[in-house]
KETOR-932993 format. One line per 5 residues: number of its first residue (from 1); their letters; for each residue z, y, x of C-alpha. Coordinates in steps of 0.5 Angstrom, whole numbers, plus 500, padded with zeros to 3 digits. Layout:
residues N
NUM	A	Z Y X ~ ...
***
This chain:
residues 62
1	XXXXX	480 468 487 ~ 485 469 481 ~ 487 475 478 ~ 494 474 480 ~ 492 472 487
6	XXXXX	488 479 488 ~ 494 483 485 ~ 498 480 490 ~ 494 481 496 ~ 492 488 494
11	XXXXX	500 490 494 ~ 500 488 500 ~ 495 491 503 ~ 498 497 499 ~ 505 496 502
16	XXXXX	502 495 509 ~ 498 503 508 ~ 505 506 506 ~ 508 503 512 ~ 504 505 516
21	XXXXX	503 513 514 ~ 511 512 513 ~ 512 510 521 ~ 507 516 524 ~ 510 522 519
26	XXXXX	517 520 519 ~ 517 517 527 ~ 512 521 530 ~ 511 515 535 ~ 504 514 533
31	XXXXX	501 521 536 ~ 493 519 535 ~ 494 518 528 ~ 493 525 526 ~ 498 528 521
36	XXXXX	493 528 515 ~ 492 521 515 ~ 498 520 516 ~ 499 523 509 ~ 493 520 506
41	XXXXX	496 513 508 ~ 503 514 505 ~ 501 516 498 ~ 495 512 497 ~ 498 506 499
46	XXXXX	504 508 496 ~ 499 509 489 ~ 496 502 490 ~ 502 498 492 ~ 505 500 486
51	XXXXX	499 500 480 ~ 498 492 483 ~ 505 491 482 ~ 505 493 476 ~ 498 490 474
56	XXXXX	502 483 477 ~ 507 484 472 ~ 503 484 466 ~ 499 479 468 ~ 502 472 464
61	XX	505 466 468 ~ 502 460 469
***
């Protein structure tokens, strides 16, 4: 697996996290997930999404 391809695949996952902790604090519909967690998705995925995007950039076209 490229770099490239591994930095895309890992922004995704982070876009997937922030997603996911954004859908529970702001809409309250997942009750089972606690709040904390919720958080903790929100800002780590927001964390990884954005150095990943960042590491993508940087790396050079092909």
């Amino acid at each position: 697996m490229t770099d490239k391809n591994r930095a895309l695949l890992l922004s995704v996952a982070g876009l997937a996290l922030f997603t996911l902790g954004g859908y529970r604090i702001f809409t309250n519909n997942l009750e089972t997930m606690s709040i904390l967690v919720a958080y903790i998705f929100f800002i780590c995925g927001l964390i990884g999404f954005v150095s990943n995007v960042v590491k993508l950039s940087k790396t050079p076209r092909t």
